[in-house]
matplotlib code that plots the C-alpha trace (Angstrom):
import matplotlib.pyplot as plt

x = [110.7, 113.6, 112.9, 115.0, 116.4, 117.1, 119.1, 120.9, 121.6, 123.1, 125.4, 126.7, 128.1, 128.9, 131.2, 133.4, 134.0, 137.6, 137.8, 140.9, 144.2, 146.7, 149.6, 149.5, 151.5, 149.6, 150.5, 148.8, 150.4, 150.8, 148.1, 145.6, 145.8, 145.9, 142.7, 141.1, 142.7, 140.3, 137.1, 138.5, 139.4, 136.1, 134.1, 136.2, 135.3, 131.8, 131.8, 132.5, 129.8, 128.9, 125.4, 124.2, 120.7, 120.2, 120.0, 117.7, 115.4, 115.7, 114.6, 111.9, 110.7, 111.6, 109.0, 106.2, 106.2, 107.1, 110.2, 112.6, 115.1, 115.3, 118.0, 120.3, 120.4, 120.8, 123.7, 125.3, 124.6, 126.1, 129.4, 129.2, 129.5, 132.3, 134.2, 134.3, 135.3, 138.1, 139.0, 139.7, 141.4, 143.8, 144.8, 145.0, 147.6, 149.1, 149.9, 151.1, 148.0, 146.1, 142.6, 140.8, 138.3, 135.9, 134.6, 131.9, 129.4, 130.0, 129.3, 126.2, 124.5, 126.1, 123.6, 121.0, 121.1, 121.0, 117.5, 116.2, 114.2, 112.0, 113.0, 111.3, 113.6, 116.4, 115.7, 114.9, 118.6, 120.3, 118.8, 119.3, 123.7, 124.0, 122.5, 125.5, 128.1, 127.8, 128.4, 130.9, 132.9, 133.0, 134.0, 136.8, 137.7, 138.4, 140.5, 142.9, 145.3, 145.8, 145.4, 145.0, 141.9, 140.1, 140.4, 138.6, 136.0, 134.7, 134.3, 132.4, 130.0, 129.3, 128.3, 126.2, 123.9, 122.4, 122.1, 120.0, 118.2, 118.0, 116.7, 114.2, 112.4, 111.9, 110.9, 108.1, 106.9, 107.0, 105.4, 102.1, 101.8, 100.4, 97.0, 96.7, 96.6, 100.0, 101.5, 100.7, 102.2, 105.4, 106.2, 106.6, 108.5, 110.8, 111.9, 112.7, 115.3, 116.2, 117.4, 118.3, 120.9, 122.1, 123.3, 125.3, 126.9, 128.0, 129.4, 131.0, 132.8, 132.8, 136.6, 136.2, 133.2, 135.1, 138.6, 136.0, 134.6, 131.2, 130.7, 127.6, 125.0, 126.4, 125.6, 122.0, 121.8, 122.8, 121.1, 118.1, 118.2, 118.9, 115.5, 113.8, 115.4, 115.1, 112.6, 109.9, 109.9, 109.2, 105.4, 105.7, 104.0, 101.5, 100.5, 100.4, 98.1, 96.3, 93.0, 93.7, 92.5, 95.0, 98.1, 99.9, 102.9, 105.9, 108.0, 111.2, 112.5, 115.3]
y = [112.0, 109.3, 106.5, 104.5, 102.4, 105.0, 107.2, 103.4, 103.5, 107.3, 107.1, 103.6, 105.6, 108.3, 106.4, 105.6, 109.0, 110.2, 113.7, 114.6, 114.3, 112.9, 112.9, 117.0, 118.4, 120.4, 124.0, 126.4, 129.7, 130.0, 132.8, 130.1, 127.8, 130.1, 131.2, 127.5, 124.8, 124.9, 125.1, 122.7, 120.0, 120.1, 120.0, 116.8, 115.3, 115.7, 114.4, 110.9, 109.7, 106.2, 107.2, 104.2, 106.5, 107.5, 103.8, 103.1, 105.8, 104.8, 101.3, 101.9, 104.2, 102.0, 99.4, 102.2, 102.8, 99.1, 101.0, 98.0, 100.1, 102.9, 101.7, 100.8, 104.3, 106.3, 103.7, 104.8, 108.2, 107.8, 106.1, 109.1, 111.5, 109.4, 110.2, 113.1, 113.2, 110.6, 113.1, 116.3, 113.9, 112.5, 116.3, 116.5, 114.4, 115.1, 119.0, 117.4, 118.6, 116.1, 115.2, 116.3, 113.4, 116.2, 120.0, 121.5, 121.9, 118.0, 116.7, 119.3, 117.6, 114.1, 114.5, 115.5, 112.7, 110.6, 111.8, 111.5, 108.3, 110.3, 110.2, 113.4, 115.1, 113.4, 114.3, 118.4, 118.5, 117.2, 119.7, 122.4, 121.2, 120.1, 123.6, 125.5, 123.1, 124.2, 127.8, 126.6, 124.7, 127.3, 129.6, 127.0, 126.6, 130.7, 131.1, 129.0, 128.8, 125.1, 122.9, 120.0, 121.3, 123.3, 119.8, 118.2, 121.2, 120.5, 117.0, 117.5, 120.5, 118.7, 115.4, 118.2, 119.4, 115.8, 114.9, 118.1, 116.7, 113.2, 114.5, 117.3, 114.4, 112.6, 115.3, 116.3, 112.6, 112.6, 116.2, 115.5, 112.6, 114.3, 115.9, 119.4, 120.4, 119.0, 120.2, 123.9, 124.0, 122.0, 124.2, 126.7, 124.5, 123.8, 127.5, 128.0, 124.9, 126.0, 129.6, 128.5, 125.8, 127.5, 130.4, 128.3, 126.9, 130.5, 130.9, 127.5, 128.5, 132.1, 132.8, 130.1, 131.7, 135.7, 133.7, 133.0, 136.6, 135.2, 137.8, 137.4, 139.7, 137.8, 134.7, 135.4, 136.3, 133.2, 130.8, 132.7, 131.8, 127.7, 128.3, 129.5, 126.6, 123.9, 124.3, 126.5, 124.4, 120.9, 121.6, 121.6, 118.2, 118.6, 122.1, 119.6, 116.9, 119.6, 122.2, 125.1, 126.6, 124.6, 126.8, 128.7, 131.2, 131.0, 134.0, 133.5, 134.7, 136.5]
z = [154.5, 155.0, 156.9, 159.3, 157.2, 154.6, 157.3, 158.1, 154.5, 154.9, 157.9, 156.7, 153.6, 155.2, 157.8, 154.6, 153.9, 154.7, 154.7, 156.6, 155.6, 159.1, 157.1, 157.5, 160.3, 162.8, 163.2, 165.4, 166.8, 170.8, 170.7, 168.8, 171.0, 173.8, 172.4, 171.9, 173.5, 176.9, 174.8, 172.5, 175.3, 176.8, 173.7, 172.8, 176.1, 175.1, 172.1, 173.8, 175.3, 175.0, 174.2, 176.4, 177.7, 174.2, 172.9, 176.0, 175.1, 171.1, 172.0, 173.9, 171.3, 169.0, 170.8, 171.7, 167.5, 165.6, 164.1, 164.5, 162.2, 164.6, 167.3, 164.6, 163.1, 166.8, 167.0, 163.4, 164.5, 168.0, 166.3, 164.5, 167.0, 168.8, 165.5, 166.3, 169.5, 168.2, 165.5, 167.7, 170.7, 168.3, 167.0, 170.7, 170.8, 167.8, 169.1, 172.8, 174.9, 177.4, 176.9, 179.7, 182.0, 183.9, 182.5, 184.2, 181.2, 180.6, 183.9, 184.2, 180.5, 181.3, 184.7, 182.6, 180.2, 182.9, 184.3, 181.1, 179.4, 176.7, 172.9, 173.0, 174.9, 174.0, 170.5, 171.3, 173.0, 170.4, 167.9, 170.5, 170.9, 167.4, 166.0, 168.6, 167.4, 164.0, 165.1, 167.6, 164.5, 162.4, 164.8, 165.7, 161.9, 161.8, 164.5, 163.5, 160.1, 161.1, 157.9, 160.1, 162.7, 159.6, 157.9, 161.2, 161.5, 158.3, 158.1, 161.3, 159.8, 156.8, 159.2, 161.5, 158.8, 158.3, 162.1, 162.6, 159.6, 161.0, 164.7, 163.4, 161.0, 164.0, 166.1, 163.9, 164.1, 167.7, 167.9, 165.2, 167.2, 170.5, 170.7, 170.2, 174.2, 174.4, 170.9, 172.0, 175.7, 174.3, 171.4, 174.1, 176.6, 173.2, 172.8, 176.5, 176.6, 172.9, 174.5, 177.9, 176.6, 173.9, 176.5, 178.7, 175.5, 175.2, 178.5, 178.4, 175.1, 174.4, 174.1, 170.6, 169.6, 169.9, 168.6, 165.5, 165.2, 167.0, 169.7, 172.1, 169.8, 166.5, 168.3, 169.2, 165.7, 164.3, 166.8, 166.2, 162.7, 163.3, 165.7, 162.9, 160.6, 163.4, 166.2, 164.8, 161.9, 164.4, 163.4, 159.8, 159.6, 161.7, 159.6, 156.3, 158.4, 161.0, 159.9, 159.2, 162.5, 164.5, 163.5, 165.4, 165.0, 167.5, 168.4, 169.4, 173.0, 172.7]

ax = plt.figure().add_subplot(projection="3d")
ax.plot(x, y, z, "-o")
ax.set_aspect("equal")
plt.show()
């Protein structure tokens, strides 16, 4: 398992990467954009938070556990994120459409992060939104023939896959850490939000997921199977350090 300083390590050479081309023209049809340019504006808007309640929670954390490193790599990872979010706003730009200030599925997880001060949490919804953006991505990346936003889709799946990575490892140091009372009410608690969240994410952004070939069934599907990958796997650690007896099987509520 990476540590802190060996995820530091990772995002500092991955923020060198440059995996898009700007010099390319962007060309998308009237009846793409039709098809993504709401979904696509509000998911930017997302993407920009200044992640100021997620360093809070990371440092005290950070204090609770003596891992000085952690801070630092939520902060790489947060820059990370606001790549993103600078990455699809400048195509924005580049194809004359406004970025957008307010969307309702923003301002309704923007109030959320606010209420929240737990790492624990804080790490179980990022898993939940990262798992759905690399649906939502891929979905955006086939509905379009534009050179330019399959270019930004990519760089922003390949970057996904290590921040579920990055999250879940910390997620199954948060979760051994509890007693086993707690660990078998939360892995419960986990699945609920898991579902829950992931189906306003579809009602926020259906029309990208159906422009992608993603219709609602497809989608269960597929967020079933980042469940199994993600959450059902948060007590992995604890099956390696637990007895045997102290194991338990999750099923999925679908």
């Amino acid at each position: 398992m990476q540590t802190s300083e060996d995820w530091i390590a990772w995002f500092r050479q991955n923020a060198g990467e440059q995996r898009i081309d700007w010099s390319i023209q962007p060309v998308i049809t009237p009846e793409e954009k039709k098809a993504v340019l709401h979904s696509l504006q509000a998911w930017q808007l997302g993407e920009t938070s200044d992640g100021r309640h997620l360093m809070a929670a990371a440092h005290r954390y950070s204090a609770a556990t003596d891992d000085k490193a952690y801070p630092q790599a939520v902060l790489l990872f947060i820059k990370e994120e606001q790549k993103h979010g600078n990455n699809l706003g400048r195509y924005l730009d580049r194809i004359g459409e406004a970025r957008i200030s307010r969307n309702w599925g923003d301002t309704l997880f923007r109030k959320i992060r606010y209420w929240n001060t737990s790492m624990e949490w804080w790490t179980l919804a990022v898993i939940t939104v990262e798992s759905t953006a690399q649906v939502y991505y891929q979905c955006l990346k086939d509905a379009t023939n534009c050179a330019l936003l399959r270019q930004i889709c990519t760089d922003i799946l390949i970057d996904e896959a290590y921040h579920i990575d990055f999250q879940l490892q910390r997620m199954q140091m948060i979760y051994v850490a509890h007693n086993r009372v707690a660990r078998s009410w939360r892995l419960y608690f986990y699945q609920v939000f898991y579902y829950g969240t992931i189906t306003v994410v579809w009602l926020a952004h259906r029309r990208v997921f159906a422009a992608g070939g993603v219709g609602f069934k497809k989608y269960l599907r597929k967020m079933h199977a980042k469940f199994r990958k993600t959450i059902q796997r948060i007590p992995a650690k604890a099956y390696r350090d637990l007895a045997a007896e102290e194991l338990m099987t999750i099923k999925p509520v679908l």
